[in-house]
C-alpha positions as CSV (number, residue, x, y, z in Angstrom):
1,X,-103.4,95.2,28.1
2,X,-100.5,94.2,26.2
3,X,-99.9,95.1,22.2
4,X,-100.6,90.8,21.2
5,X,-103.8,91.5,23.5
6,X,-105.0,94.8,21.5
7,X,-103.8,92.9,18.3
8,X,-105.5,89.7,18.7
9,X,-108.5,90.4,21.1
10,X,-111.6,88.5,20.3
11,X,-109.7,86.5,18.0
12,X,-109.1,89.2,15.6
13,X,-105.5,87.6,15.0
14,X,-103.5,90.4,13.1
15,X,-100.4,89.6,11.0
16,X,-97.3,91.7,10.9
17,X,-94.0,91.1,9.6
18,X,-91.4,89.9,12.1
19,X,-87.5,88.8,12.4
20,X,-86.5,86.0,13.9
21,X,-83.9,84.1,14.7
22,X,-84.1,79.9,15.4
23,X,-81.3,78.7,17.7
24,X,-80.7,75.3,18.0
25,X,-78.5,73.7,20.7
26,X,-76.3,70.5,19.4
27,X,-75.4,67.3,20.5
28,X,-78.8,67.0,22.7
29,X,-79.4,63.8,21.3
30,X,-76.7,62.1,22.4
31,X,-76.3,63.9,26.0
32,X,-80.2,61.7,26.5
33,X,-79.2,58.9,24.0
34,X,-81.0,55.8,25.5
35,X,-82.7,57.5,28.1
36,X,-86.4,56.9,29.0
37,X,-88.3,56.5,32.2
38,X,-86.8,58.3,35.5
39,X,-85.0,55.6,37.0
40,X,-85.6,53.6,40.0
41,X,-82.6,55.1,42.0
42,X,-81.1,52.8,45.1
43,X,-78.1,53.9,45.8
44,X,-76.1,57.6,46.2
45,X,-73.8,56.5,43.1
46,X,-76.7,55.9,40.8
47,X,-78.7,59.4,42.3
48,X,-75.1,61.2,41.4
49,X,-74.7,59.7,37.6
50,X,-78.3,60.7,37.0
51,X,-77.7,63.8,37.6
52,X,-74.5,64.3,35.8
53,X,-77.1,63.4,33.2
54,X,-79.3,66.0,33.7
55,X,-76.5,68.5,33.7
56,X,-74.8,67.2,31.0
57,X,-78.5,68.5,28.6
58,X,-80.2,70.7,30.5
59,X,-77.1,72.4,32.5
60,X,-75.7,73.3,28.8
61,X,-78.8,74.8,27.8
62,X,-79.0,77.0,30.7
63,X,-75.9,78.4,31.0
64,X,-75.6,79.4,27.1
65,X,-79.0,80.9,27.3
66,X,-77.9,82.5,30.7
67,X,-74.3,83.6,29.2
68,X,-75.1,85.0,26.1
69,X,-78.3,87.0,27.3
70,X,-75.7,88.3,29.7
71,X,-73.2,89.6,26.9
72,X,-75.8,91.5,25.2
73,X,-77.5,92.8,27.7
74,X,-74.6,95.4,28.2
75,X,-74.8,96.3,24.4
76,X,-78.7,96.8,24.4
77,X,-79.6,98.2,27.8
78,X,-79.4,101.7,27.7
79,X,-80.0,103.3,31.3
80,X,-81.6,107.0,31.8
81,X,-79.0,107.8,33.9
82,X,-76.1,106.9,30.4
83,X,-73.7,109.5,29.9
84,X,-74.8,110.3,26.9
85,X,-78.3,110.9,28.0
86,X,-78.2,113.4,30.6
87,X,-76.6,115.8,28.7
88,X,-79.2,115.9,26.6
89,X,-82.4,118.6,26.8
90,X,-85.7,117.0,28.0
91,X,-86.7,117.2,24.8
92,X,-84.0,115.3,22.9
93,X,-84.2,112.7,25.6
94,X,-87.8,112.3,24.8
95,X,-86.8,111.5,21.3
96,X,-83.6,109.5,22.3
97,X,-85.8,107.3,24.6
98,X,-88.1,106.8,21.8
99,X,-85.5,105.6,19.4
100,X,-84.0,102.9,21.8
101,X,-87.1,101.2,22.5
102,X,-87.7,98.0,21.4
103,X,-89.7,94.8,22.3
104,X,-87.5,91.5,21.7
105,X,-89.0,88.0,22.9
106,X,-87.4,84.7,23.5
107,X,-89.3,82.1,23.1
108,X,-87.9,78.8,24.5
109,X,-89.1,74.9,23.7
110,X,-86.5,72.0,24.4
111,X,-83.2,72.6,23.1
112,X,-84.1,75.1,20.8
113,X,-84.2,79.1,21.5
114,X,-86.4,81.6,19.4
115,X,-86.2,85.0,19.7
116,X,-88.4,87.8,17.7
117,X,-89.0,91.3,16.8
118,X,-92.3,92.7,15.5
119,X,-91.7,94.9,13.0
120,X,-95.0,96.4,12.6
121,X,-95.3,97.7,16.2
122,X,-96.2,101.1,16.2
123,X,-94.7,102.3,19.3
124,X,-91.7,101.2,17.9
125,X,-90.0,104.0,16.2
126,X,-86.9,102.1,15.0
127,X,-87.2,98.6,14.6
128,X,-83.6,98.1,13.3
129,X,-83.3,98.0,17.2
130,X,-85.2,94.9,17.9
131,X,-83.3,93.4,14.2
132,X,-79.8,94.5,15.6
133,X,-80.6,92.9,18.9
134,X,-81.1,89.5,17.1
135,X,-78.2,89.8,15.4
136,X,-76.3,90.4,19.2
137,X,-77.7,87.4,20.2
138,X,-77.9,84.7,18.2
139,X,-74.3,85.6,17.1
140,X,-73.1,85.7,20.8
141,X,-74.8,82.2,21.3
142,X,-73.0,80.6,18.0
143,X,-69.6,82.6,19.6
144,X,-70.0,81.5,23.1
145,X,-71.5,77.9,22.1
146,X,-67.8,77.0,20.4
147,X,-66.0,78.7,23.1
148,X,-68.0,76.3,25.7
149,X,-67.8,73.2,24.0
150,X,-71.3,73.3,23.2
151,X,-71.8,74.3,19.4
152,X,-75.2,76.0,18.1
153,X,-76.2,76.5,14.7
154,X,-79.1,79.0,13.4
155,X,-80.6,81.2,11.0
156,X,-82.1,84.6,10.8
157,X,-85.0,85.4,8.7
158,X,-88.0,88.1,8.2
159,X,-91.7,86.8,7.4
160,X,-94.9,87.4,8.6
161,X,-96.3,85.8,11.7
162,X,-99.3,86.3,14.4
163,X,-98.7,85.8,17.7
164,X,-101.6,83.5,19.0
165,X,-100.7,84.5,22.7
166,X,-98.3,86.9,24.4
167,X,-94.6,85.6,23.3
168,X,-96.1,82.4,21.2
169,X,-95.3,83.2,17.2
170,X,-96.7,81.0,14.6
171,X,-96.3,81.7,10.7
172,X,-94.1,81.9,8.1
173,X,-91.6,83.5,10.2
174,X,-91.0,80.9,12.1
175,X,-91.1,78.3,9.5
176,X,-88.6,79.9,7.4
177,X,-86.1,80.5,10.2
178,X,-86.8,76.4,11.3
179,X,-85.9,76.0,7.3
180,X,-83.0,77.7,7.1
181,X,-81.5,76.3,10.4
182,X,-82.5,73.2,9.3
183,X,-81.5,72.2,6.0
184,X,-78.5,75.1,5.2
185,X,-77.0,75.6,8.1
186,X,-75.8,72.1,8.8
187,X,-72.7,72.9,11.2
188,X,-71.9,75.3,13.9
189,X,-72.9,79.1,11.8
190,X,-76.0,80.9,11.6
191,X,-77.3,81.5,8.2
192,X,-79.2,85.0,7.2
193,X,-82.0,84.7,4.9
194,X,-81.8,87.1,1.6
195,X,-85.5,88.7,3.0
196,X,-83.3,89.7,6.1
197,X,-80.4,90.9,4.0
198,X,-82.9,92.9,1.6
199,X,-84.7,94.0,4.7
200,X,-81.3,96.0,6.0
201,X,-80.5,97.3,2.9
202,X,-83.4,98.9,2.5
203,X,-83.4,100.8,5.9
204,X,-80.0,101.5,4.7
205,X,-80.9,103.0,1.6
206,X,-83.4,105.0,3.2
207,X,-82.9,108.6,2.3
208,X,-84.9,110.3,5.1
209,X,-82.7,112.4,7.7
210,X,-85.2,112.6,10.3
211,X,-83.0,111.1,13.8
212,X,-85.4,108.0,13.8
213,X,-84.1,107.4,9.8
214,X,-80.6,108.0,10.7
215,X,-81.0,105.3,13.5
216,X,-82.0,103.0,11.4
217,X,-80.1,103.4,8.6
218,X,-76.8,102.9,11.3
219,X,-77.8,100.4,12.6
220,X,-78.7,98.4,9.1
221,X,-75.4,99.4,8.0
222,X,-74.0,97.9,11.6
223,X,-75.9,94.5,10.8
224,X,-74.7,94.3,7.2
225,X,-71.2,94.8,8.4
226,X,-71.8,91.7,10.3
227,X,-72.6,89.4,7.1
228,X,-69.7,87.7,5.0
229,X,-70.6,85.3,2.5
230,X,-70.0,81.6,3.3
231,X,-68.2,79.2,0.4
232,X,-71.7,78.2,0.2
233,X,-73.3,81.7,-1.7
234,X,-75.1,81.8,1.8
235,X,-74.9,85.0,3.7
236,X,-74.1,84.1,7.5
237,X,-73.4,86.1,10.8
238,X,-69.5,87.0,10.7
239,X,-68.9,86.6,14.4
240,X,-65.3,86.5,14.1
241,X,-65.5,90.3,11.9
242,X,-64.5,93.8,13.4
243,X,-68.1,94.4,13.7
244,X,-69.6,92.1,15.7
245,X,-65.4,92.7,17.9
246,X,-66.5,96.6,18.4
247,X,-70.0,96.2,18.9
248,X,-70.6,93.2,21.0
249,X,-67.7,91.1,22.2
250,X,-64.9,93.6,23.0
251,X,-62.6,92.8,25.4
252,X,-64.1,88.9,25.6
253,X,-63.6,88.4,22.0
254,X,-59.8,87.0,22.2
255,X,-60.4,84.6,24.7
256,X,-63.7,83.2,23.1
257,X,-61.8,83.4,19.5
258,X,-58.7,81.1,21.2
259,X,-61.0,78.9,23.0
260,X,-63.8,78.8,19.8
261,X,-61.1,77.8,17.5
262,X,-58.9,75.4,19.9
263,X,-62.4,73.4,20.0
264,X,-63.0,73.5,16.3
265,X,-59.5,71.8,15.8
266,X,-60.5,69.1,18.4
267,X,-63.7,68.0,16.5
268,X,-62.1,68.1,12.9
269,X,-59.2,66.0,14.7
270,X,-61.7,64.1,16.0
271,X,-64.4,63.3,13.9
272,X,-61.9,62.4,10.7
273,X,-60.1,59.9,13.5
274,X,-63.5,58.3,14.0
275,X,-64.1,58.1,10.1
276,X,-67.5,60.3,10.4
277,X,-67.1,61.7,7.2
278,X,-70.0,64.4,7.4
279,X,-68.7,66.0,10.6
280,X,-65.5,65.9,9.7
281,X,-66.3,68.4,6.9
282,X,-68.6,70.2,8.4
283,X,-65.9,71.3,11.0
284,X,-63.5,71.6,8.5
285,X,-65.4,74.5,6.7
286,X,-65.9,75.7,10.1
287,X,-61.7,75.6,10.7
288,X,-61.7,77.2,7.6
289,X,-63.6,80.1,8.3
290,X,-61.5,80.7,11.4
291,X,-58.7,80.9,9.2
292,X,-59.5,83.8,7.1
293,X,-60.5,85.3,9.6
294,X,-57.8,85.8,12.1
295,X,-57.7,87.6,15.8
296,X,-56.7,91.2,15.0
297,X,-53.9,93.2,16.1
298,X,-55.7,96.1,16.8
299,X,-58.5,94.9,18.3
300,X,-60.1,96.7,21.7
């Protein structure tokens, strides 16, 4: 039996406080603009530009999905047989295998992408695990989605939440998230709700010295190295920041910087060409975050 079976056997539906981060992929409305019933298809031409269709929208979503759970699987997974590991008594790796696990589930619908962390799970000795893990992710799919031509935008947030069936999350939670991604977001970032940001800076404040406590309180100070504040007042994942460079993108993080920012010049080029005033400055604070925010010389 599973931990949402024990919690919510017999419909004893038990709330606990989870993060989560809501991805959403865009341009999908346009990539099925005018689209409807599968078409009557006669001829190979018309089979072919049907399925440049389908490629176009579902191909994108895909390989993001696919490419990004890639990039952070290497910074999450940790193997038994790690370096680090095997020099360790069997005692200490007891511990240490208790400190890196964590429970992180993706929950897809259409073109968005949710994925959460329960933080009341109590085999879960560090949940800043599961929290650092959402940052990875949704900060490697607003990274890679700019490199690809295929811009996400997001938001991170902590509330509570039940999960009516294994992997399905309903609650505050995810309505917050949906808010934030929503209405603040507006262009290619993703936004970090203050409950998040007070979340990590209390596991950072935590005094305890136990080696669960001092997990936790490095990897909240990891995560809050990956905030800057946007023009806005909002806090947002800094992608482009030493941080995110040494923990997640390494050597990968010049080519998707060029390739991120050589796009963001072509939609601010070419959404002011085409007179569409909102996208034009919603890519223009986007530019300008690239900016200040230059590729460093002494990257890895």
């Amino acid at each position: 039996m599973t931990m949402s079976d024990k919690k919510n056997s017999s419909e004893n539906y038990a709330a606990f406080n989870y993060c989560l981060s809501f991805i959403d992929l865009l341009g999908q409305r346009d990539a099925v603009h005018n689209q409807g019933l599968l078409p009557t298809i006669k001829t190979e031409a018309e089979d072919k530009a049907f399925r440049a269709t389908i490629r176009a929208s579902i191909g994108s979503i895909i390989r993001l999905q696919r490419d990004a759970e890639t990039m952070v699987e290497g910074v999450l997974k940790e193997r038994p047989d790690s370096p680090f590991r095997v020099k360790l008594s069997k005692e200490e790796q007891a511990i240490w295998d208790q400190m890196q696990l964590t429970r992180l589930t993706t929950q897809r619908w259409s073109d968005g992408l949710v994925s959460f962390v329960c933080l009341g799970d109590q085999d879960v000795k560090c949940p800043m695990n599961g929290v650092y893990g959402i940052f990875c992710l949704a900060g490697s799919l607003c990274f890679l989605g700019l490199a690809m031509k295929q811009p996400v935008r997001g938001a991170i947030d902590i509330a509570w939440g039940v999960e009516l069936h294994p992997g399905e999350l309903y609650g505050p939670a995810v309505a917050r998230a949906y808010e934030l991604e929503s209405e603040v977001a507006q262009y290619p970032r993703i936004v970090v709700g203050a409950r998040a940001v007070e979340f990590l800076q209390a596991y950072h404040a935590n005094p305890e010295q136990d080696p669960f406590s001092r997990l936790n309180h490095n990897l909240a100070e990891l995560c809050l190295n990956m905030l800057v504040q946007d023009v806005d007042g909002f806090w947002i994942l800094h992608y482009l920041g030493d941080a995110f460079q040494w923990s997640v993108t390494h050597a990968n993080h010049r080519f998707l910087h060029e390739k991120a920012k050589a796009f963001v010049l072509e939609q601010v080029e070419y959404h002011q060409k085409s007179l569409n005033s909102k996208l034009a400055f919603r890519y223009s604070h986007l530019l300008d975050y690239f900016n200040a925010h230059p590729l460093s010389t002494n990257g890895p």
